[in-house]
NUSERO-269692 format. One record per residue (C-alpha): residue number from 1; residue in three letters; x, y negated, z. Coordinates in nm, 3 decimals. Each point is the difference from the previous one (the first is absolute). Layout:
BEGIN
{guvex NUM, 'ALA', {X, Y, Z}}
...
END
This chain:
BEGIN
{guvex 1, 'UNK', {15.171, -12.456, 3.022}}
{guvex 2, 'UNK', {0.181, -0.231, -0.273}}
{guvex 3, 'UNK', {-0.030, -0.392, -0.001}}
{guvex 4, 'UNK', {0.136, 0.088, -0.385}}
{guvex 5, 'UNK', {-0.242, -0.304, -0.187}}
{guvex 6, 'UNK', {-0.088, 0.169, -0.363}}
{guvex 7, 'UNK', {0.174, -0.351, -0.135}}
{guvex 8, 'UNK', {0.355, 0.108, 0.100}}
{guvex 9, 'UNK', {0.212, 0.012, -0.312}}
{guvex 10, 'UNK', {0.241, 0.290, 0.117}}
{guvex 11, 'UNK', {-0.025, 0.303, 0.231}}
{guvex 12, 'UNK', {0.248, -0.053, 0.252}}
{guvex 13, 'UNK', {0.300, 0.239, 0.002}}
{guvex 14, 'UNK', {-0.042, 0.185, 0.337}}
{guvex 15, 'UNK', {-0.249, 0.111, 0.213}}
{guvex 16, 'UNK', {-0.073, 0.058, 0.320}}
{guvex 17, 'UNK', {-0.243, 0.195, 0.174}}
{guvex 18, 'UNK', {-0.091, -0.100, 0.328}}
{guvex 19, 'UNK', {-0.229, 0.279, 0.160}}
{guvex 20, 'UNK', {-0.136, -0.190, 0.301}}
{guvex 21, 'UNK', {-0.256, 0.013, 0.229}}
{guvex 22, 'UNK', {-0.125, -0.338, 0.185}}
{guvex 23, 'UNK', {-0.067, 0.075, 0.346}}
{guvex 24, 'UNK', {0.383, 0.158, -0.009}}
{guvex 25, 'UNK', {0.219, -0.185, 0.253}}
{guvex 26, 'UNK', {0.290, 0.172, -0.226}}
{guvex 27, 'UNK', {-0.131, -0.169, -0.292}}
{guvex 28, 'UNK', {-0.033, -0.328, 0.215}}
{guvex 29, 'UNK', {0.339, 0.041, 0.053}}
{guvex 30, 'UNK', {0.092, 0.024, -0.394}}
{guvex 31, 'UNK', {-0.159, -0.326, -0.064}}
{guvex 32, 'UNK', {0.365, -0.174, 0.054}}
{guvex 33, 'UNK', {0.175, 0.272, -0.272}}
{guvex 34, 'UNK', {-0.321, -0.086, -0.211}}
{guvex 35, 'UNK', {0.020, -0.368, 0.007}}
{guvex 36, 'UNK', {0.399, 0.026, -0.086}}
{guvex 37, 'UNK', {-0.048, 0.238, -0.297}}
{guvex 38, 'UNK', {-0.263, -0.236, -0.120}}
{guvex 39, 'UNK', {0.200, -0.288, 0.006}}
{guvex 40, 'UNK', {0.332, 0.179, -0.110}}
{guvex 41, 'UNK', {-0.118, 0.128, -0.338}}
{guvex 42, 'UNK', {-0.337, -0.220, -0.072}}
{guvex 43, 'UNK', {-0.182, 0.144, -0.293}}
{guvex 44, 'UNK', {0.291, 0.246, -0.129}}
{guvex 45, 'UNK', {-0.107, 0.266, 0.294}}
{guvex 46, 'UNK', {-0.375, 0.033, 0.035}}
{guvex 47, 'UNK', {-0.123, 0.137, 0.356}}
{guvex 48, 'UNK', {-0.328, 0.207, 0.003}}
{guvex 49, 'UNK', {-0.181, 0.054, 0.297}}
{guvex 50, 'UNK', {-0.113, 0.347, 0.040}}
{guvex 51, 'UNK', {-0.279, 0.103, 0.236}}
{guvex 52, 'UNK', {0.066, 0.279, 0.211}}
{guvex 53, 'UNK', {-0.209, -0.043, 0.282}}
{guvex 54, 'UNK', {0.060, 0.217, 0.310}}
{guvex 55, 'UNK', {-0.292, 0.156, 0.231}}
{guvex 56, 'UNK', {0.154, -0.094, 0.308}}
{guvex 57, 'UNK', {-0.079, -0.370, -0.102}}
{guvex 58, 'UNK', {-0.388, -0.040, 0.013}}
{guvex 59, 'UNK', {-0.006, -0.357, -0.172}}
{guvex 60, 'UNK', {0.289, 0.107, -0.276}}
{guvex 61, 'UNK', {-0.233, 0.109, -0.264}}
{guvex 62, 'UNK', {-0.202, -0.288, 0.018}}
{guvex 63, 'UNK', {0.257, -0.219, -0.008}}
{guvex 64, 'UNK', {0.151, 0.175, -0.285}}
{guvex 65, 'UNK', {-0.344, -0.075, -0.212}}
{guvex 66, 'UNK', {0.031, -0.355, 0.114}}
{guvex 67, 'UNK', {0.345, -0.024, -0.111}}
{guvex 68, 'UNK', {-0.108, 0.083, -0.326}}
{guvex 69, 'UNK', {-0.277, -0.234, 0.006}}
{guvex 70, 'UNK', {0.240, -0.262, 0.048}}
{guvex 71, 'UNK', {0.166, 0.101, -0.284}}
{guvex 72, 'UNK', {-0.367, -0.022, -0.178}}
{guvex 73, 'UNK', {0.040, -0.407, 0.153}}
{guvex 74, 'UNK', {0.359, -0.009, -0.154}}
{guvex 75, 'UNK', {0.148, -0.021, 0.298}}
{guvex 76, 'UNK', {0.148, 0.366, 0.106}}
{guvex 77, 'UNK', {0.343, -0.069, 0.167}}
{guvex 78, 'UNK', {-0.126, -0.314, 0.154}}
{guvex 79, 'UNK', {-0.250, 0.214, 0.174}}
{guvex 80, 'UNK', {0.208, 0.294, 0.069}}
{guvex 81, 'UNK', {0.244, -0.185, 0.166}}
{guvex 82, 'UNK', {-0.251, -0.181, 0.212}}
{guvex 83, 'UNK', {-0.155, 0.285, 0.097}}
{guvex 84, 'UNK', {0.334, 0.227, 0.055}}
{guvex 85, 'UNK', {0.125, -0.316, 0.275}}
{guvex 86, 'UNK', {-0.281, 0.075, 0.184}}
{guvex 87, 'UNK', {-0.022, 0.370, 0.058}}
{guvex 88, 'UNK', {-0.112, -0.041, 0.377}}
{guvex 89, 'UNK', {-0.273, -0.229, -0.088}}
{guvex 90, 'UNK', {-0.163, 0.256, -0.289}}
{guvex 91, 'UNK', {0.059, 0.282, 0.273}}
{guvex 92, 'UNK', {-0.241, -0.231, 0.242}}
{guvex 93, 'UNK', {-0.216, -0.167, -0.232}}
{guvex 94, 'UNK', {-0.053, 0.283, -0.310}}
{guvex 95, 'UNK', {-0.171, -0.112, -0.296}}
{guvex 96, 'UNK', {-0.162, -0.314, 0.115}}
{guvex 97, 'UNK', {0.365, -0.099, 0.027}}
{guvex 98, 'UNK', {0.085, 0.107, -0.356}}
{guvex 99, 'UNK', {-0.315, -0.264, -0.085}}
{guvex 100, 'UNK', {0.155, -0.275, 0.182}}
{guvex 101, 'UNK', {0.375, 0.000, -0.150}}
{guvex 102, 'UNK', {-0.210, 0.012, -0.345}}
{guvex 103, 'UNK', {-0.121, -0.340, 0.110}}
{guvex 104, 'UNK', {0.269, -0.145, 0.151}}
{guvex 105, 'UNK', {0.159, 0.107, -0.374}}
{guvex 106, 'UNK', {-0.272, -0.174, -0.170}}
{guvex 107, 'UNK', {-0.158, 0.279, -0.152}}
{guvex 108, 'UNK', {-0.342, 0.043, -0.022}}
{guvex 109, 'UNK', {-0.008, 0.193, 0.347}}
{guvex 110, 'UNK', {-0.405, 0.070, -0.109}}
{guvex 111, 'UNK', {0.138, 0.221, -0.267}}
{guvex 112, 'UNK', {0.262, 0.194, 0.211}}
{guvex 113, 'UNK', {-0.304, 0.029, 0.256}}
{guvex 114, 'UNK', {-0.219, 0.190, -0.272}}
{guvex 115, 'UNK', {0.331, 0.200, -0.182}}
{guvex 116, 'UNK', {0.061, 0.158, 0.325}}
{guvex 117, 'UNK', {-0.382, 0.089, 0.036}}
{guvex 118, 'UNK', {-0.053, 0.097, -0.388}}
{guvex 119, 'UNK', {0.325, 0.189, 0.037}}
{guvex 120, 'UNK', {0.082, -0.121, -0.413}}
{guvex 121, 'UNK', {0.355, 0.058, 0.114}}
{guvex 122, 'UNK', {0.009, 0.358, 0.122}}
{guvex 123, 'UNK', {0.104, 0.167, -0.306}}
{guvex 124, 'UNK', {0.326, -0.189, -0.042}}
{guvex 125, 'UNK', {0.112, 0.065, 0.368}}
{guvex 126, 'UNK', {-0.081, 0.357, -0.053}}
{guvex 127, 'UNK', {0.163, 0.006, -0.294}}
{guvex 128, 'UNK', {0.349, -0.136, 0.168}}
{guvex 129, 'UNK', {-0.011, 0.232, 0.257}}
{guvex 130, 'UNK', {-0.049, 0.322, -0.223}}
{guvex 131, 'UNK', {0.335, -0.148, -0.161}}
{guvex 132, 'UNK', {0.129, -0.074, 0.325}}
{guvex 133, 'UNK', {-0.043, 0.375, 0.080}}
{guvex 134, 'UNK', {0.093, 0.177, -0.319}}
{guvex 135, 'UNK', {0.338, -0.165, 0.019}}
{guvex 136, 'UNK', {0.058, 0.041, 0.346}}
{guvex 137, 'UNK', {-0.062, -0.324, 0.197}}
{guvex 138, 'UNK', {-0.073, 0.118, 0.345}}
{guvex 139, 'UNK', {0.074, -0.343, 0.203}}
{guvex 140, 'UNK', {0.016, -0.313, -0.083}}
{guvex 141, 'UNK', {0.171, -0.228, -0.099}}
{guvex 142, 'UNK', {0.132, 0.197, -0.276}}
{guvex 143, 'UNK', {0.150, -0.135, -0.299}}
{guvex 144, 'UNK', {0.012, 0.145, -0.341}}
{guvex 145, 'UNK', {0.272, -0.190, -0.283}}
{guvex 146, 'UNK', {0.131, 0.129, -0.297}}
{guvex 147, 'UNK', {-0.085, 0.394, 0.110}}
{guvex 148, 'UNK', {0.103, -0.025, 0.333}}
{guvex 149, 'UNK', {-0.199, -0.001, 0.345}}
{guvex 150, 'UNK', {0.117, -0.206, 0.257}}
{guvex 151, 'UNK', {-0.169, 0.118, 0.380}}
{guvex 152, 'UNK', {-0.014, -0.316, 0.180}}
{guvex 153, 'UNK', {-0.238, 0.149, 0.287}}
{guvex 154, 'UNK', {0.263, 0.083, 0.191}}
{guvex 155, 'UNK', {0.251, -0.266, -0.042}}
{guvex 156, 'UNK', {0.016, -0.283, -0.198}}
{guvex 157, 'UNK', {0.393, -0.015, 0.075}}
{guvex 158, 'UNK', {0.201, -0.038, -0.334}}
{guvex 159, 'UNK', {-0.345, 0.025, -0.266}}
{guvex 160, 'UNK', {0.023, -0.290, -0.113}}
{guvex 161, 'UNK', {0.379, -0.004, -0.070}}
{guvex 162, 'UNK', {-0.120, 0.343, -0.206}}
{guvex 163, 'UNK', {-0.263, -0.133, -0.175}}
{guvex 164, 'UNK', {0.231, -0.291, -0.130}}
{guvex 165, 'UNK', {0.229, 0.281, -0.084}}
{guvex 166, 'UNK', {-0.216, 0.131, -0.254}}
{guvex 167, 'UNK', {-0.208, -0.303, -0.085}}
{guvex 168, 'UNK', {0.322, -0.132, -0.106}}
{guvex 169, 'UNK', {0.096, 0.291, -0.228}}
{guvex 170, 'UNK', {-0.364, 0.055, -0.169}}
{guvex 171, 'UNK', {0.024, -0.398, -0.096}}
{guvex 172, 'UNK', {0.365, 0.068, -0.136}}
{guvex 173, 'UNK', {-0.077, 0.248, -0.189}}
{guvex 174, 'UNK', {-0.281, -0.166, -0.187}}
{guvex 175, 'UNK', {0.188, -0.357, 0.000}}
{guvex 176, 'UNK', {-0.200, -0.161, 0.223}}
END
């Protein structure tokens, strides 16, 4: 998932990968690191979310096809994020939760209803999840910048400092 709008003038200079999953009370946990990267490096570091959807988590796939509905909405991290704070609630409620934070958001909730029947979304959360797997995300978190996978499943303890590490470098080296 990229908020990227087709208008921006320039790609940014780094990227990060974000391989999440949004029933993940270690990806709940992220959120803060998230937030901070975000507001650190603005539009010079783009962060994709990548599905990766675990089977232990009944609702995750769902919610990872109404992530990407949001996107649809233009409103991807807003949703994310609103849905990520409230793990314990999506754990409870399932989809008819994933509805409600759509409307709450603003977005046409009626829509997210039918996506997540019509199942228009599938194919891209597949798709990040075959990726996920051919490069070796097990868990996630896990972060992927400039070649490098980060594991934040287990701990989150000192990613973000690592991620800055490199961040900082790739914009460097392209004079960013």
């Amino acid at each position: 998932m990229s908020d990227s709008s087709p208008e921006r003038p320039a790609a940014p200079a780094a990227v990060l990968d974000v391989w999440c999953e949004l029933q993940c009370p270690d990806c709940h946990s992220a959120l803060d690191d998230l937030r901070a990267l975000r507001e650190r490096y603005g539009d010079r570091l783009e962060l994709r979310l990548r599905h990766f959807p675990l089977e232990k988590h009944k609702h995750a796939f769902a919610a990872a096809q109404a992530a990407e509905e949001a996107v649809e909405q233009g409103r991807g991290w807003p949703y994310v994020e609103a849905v990520l704070s409230r793990v314990e609630e999506l754990d409870r409620k399932g989809e008819p939760f994933l509805v409600e934070v759509a409307g709450e958001l603003g977005l046409d909730a009626e829509e997210f209803d039918t996506a997540l029947i019509d199942g228009r979304h599938i194919l891209m959360v597949d798709a990040d999840q075959a990726e996920g797997k051919a490069i070796g995300v097990t868990g996630t978190p896990t972060y992927v910048i400039g070649g490098e996978r980060l594991d934040g499943g287990k701990s989150q303890a000192g990613l973000r400092e690592r991620i800055e590490e490199i961040a900082d470098r790739l914009l460097a080296e392209q004079g960013a």
